[in-house]
N, C-alpha and C positions, 0 to 999 in steps of 0.2 A: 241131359237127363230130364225126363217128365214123367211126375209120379201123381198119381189122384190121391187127393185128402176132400174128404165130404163136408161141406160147411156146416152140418147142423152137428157134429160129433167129430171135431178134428182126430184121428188117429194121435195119440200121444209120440207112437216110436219115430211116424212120420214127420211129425214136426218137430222131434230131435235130428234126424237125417237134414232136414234145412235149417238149424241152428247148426251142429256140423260143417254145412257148408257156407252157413255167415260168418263161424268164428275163425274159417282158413283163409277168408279176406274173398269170400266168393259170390256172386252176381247172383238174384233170384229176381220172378217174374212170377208175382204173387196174386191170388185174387182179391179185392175189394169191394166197400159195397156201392162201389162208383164203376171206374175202369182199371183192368189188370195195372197194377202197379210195377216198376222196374228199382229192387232194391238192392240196398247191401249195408253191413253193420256201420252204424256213425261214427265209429270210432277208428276203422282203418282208412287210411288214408287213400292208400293205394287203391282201394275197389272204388271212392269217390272217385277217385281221377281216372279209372275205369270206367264208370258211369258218364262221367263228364267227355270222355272220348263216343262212347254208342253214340251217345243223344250229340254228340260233335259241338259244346260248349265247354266255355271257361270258368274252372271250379267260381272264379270269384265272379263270375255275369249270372252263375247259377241260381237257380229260384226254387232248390229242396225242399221238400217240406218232410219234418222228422212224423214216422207213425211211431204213435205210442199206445201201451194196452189201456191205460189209462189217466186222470186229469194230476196223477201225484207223479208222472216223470215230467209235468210240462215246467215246472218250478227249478228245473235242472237245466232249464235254457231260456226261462223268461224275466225279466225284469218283473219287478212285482205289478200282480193286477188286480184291479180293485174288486170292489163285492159285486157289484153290480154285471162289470163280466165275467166274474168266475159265476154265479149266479145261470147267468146264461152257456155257458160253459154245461154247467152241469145238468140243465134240461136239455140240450143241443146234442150231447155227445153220452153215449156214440150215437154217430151220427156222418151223413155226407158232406161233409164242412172241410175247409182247411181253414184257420182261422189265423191270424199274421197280428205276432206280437213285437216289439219290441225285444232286442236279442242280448242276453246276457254276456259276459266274458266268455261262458264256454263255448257259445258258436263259435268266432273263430278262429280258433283253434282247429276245429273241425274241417273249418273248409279255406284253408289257406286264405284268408281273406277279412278284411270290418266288416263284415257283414252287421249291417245295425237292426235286420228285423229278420226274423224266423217264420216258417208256416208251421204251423202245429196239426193233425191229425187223428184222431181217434174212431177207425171204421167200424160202421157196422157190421165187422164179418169175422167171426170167429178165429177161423186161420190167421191171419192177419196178428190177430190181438195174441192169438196162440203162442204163436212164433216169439213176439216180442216178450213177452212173459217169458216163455224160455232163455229168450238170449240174454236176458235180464238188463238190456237196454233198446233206445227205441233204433228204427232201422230210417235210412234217408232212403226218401223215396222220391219218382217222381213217374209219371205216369206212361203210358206206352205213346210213342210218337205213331200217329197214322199216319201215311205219307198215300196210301192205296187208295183207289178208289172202292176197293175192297174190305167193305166194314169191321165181316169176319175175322179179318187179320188181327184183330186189337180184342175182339172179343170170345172169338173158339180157341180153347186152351190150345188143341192141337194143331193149329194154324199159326196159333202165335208160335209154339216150341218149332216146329218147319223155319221158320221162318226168322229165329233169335237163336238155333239151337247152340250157333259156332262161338257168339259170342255172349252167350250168361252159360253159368255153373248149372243150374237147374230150374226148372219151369213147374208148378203147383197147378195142375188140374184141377180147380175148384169147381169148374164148371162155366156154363155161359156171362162170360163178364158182361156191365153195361158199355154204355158206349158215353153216356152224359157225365162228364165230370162232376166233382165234389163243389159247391158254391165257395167261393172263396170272400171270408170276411176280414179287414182290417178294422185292427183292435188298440192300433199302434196311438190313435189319438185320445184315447178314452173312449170313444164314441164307438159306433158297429157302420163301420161304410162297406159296403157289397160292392168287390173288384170285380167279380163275374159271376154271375148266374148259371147256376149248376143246378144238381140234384135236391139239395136239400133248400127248402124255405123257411127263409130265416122268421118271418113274420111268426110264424107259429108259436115260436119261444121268445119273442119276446113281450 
């Protein structure tokens, strides 16, 4: 199924129709303000291990990162963090960041596995944040595998739905995705180390 939601004014009923199919344990393929994201709710198990079969990896090799709508679900999976990065946290986000905390008990749980650090996320894109505000917790996500030498595929909604239709629940037409992922920061030492350079720069906020 692929339904269009407009980033500047999500449709409400619409992004109950993809809470819907979060809450029956089902796959979506969402936009971001990076690249389409591949999710499903944190707390079913079975759509992880679902997700962890598309992308062909093992829930505990996995490297999730939770979207949240905002920095008050991140305390529900992080070890406590200090002033100085919540500080940065809150000029950064939202934003195109995944930022990798140290992981509390509840991770995993989640993902069959010690997982001892988490990716956190907060994007810049309505839908996104919509959705998890609906579903009233954050969704694991992880980003569209490109394997093409075809760009399009990861970033035309209707390329991607072609082309995932058989295996996710529903696809969100948000429109033209990017194609540069989110910069990914560890946070895990105290300190801000840059895993990979992405979309967002970090220098700005700090």
């Amino acid at each position: 199924m692929l339904i269009k939601i407009y980033p500047e004014n999500p449709n409400p009923k619409a992004i109950e129709q993809v809470v819907e199919v979060l809450k029956k344990g089902g796959i979506i393929i969402y936009p971001t303000d990076t690249v389409y994201g591949l999710g499903c709710d944190i707390t079913n198990q079975r759509a992880i291990e679902k997700i962890c079969q598309i992308r062909g990896i093992k829930p505990e090799k996995a490297n999730f990162s939770f979207i949240c709508s905002d920095l008050s679900h991140i305390s529900d999976f992080v070890k406590p963090i200090d002033t100085t990065v919540f500080r940065l946290l809150k000029k950064a986000l939202p934003g195109p960041f995944t930022f990798i905390f140290n992981a509390n008990n509840n991770v995993p749980k989640l993902l069959s596995s010690n997982k001892k650090t988490v990716g956190i996320r907060v994007p810049d894109n309505d839908i996104a944040r919509e959705i998890v505000k609906a579903l009233g917790n954050p969704i694991l996500s992880t980003s569209i595998k490109d394997d093409d030498e075809l760009i399009e595929y990861s970033t035309d909604p209707e390329l991607i739905h072609e082309k995932y239709e058989d295996l996710v629940d529903l696809v969100i037409d948000g429109g033209y995705g990017g194609n540069e992922p989110s910069t990914v920061v560890d946070c895990t030492m105290g300190d801000f180390e840059i895993i990979r350079e992405g979309k967002g720069i970090l220098e700005n906020y700090l």
